[in-house]
N, C-alpha and C positions, 0 to 999 in steps of 0.2 A: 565532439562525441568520441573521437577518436584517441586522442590524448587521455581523456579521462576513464576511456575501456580499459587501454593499456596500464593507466595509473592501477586501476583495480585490479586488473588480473595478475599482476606483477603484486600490488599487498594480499592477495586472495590466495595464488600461489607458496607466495612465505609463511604466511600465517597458517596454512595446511601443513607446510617442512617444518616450520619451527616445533608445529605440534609433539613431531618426533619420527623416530625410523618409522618409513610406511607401514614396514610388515611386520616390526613388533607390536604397532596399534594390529593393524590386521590377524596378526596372532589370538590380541584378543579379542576379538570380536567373531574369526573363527574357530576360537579352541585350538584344537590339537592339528591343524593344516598337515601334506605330508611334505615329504621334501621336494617331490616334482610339483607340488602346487607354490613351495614359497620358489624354488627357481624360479618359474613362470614368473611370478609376481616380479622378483626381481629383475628381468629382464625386461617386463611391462611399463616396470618403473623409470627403469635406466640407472639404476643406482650405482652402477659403474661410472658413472660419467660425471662431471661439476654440475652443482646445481643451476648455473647458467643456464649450460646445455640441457638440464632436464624441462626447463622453463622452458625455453623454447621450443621443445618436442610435446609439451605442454599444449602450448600457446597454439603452436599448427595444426594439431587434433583440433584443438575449440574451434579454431577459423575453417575448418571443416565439419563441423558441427558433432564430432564427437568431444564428449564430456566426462571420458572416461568410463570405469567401469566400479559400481559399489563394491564392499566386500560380501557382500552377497552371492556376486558375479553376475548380475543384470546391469545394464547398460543404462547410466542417468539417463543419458537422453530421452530413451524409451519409458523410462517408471515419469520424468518430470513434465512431460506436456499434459495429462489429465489434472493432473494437483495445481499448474498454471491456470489453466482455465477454470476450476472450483474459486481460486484466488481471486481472480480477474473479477467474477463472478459476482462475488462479498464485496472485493474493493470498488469497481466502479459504479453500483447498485448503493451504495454507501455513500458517495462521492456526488453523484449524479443529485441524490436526493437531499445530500447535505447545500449544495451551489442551488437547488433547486429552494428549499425552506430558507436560508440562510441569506442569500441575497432582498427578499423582498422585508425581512424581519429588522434584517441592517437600515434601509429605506426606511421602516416605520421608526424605527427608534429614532432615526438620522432628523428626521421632519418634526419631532415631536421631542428634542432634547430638554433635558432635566424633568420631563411628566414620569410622573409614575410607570408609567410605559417603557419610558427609558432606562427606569432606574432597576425594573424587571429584568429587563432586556439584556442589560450589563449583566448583571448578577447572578443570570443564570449561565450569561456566556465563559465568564471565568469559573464558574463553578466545573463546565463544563472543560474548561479551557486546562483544567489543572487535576484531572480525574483520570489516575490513572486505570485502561482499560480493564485489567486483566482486573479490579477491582471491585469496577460496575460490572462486568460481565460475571463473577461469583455472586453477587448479590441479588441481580435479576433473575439468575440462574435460582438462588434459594426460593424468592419470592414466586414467581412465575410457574417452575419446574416442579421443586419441591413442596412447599405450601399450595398452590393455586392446583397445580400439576394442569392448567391451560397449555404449556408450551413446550417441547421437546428442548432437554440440558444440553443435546452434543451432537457431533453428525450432521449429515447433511439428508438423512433418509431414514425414515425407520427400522428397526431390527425386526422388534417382535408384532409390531402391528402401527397402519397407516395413519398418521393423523389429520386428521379432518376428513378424511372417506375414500381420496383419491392419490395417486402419487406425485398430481401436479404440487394438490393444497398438502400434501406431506411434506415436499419441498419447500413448499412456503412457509409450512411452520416452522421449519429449522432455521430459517431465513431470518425468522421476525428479530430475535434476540441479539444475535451478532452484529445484524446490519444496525439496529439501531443503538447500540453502543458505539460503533464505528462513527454513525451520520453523525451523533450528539457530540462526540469527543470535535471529530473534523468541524458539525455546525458551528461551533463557536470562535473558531479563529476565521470563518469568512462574515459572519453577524459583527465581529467588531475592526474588522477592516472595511468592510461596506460600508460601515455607519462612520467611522475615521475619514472615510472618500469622500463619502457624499458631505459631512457637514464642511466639507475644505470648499469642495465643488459648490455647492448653493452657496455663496458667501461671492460668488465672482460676477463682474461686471455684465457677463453676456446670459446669466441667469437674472438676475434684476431686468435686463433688456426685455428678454423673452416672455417673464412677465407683464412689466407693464405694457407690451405689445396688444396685450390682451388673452395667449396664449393660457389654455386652461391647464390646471396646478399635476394634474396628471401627462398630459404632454411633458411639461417642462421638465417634471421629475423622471422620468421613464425615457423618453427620446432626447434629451437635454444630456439632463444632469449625472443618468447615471452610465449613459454610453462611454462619458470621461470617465466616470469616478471605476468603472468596472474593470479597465485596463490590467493596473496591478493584483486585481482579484486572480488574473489567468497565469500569471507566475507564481499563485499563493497555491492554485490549486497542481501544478506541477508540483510547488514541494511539498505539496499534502500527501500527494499519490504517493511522492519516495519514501516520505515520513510512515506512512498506515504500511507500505508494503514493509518498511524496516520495522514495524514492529507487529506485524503479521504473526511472527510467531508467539510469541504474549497471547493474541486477541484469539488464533485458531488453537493455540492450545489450549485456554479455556474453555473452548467449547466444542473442543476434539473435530474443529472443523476440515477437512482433509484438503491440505490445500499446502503448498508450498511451505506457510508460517511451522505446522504442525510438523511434515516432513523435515525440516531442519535440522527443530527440538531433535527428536526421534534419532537424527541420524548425528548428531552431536553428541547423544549421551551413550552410543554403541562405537560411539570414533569410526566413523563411515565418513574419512576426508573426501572419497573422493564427490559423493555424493553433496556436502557441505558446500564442496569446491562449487559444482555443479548447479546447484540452486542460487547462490550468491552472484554468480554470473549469470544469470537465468532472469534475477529481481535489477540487478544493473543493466540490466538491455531493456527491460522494462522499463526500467526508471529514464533512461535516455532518450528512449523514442516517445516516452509522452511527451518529455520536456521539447522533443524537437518537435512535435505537433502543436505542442499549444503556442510554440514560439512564433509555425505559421500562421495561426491564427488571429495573430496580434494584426496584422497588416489589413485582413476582416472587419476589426473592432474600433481600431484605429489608424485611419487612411494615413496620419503623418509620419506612421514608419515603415510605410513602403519602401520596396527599393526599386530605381529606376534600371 
């Protein structure tokens, strides 16, 4: 994890410098600043100094858990932990419920290859597999918002009035449309690695055993077959999380969802680096501790990679 923080915060930092002089973006995005505020800045920045040394006075702020300051003049760190948690919120809600539908649908197809079921199964998974978000989510958004007007276009909360009576089920109605673009895009890459595991797995020698042992066809499939074939599913869903949070911004700006993706957009198209800066390392910490969680949890799933 360590290696790879550093890899990013060292291309995260360049790619904010390359951008251009800090305080000429900041110019624009403040207008007309005076002269004691671009000193300040200057001085903030360290632009006296090699870009080495700026990195690394960089780098000791972050490892301190300052993340600099927007051109706004509020502090990332303070505006980014509420739009973390909105994100967290859609992403693992999404995630949760795509491993949840997605695994059992792999399993039917998997048992039931080349039936019409199968041929469903597939076809709707690369449909889904190849759909870009920001796509489905305009289109549901028409249908749903605009025609049906059953479901709220954007937000996370109502403005002018609560949908469905109370502000739990307002919530949820904001919830319905995002998440389920999210789950469907994600569903279909764990439906056809499910169904890829399992027909390897039923095909081996100690699944024919278990059968003809006498063992009924739900056992064997469920406590058998798919405790092996599940395995790789838990590194598909590490790089599903990195993948939906790296395209977070696409999915919450379709739907004005307030949440890190959206904040990005937002502070990308007003050149607020440091803010940029600040989120980008924000989703890379994220993305590192799932992946070292679900790495523990391999040794749960499967006893032969324990370490002694």
């Amino acid at each position: 994890m360590i290696p790879v923080f550093l890899g990013v915060s060292i291309l995260t930092f360049g790619v904010g410098n390359a951008a251009g002089d800090p305080i000429a973006l900041i110019r624009i995005g403040l207008r007309n600043p005076s002269p004691a505020v671009i000193e300040a800045l200057r001085k903030y920045y360290h632009l006296d100094q090699p870009v080495y040394m700026r990195y690394l006075n960089w780098l000791w702020n972050l490892l301190h858990g300052d993340l600099g300051t927007s051109v706004t003049g509020r502090s990332v760190a303070a505006q980014i932990g509420g739009w973390a948690l909105t994100t967290l919120e859609l992403q693992l809600i999404s995630l949760l419920l795509a491993v949840a539908v997605g695994v059992p649908i792999g399993v039917l197809s998997a048992k039931r290859q080349y039936s019409k079921v199968d041929y469903a199964v597939t076809s709707i998974a690369i449909f889904g597999y190849s759909m870009p978000t920001f796509w489905l989510g305009i289109m549901l958004i028409i249908l749903f918002s605009f025609d049906l007007g059953v479901l709220p276009s954007s937000g996370s909360v109502g403005v002018n009035f609560m949908w469905w009576g109370n502000p739990i089920l307002d919530h949820l109605a904001h919830l319905v449309l995002p998440v389920f673009v999210l789950t469907y895009v994600e569903l279909a890459t764990f439906v056809r690695l499910v169904r890829g595991n399992m027909l390897e797995v039923l095909r081996q020698d100690y699944i024919l055993a278990a059968r003809s042992s006498g063992l009924s066809d739900r056992t064997v499939t469920y406590r058998y077959a798919l405790r092996n074939a599940i395995t790789p599913v838990v590194t598909v869903i590490a790089l599903t999380f990195g993948a939906a949070l790296g395209g977070a911004p696409g999915l919450e700006t379709t739907f004005s969802w307030p949440g890190l993706g959206l904040a990005f957009t937002r502070a990308a198209l007003v050149l607020d680096i440091p803010l940029v800066q600040g989120i980008t390392i924000v989703i890379t910490l994220m993305v590192l501790v799932a992946n070292l969680i679900l790495d523990l949890t391999y040794a749960l799933l499967d006893p032969r990679v324990r370490v002694d």
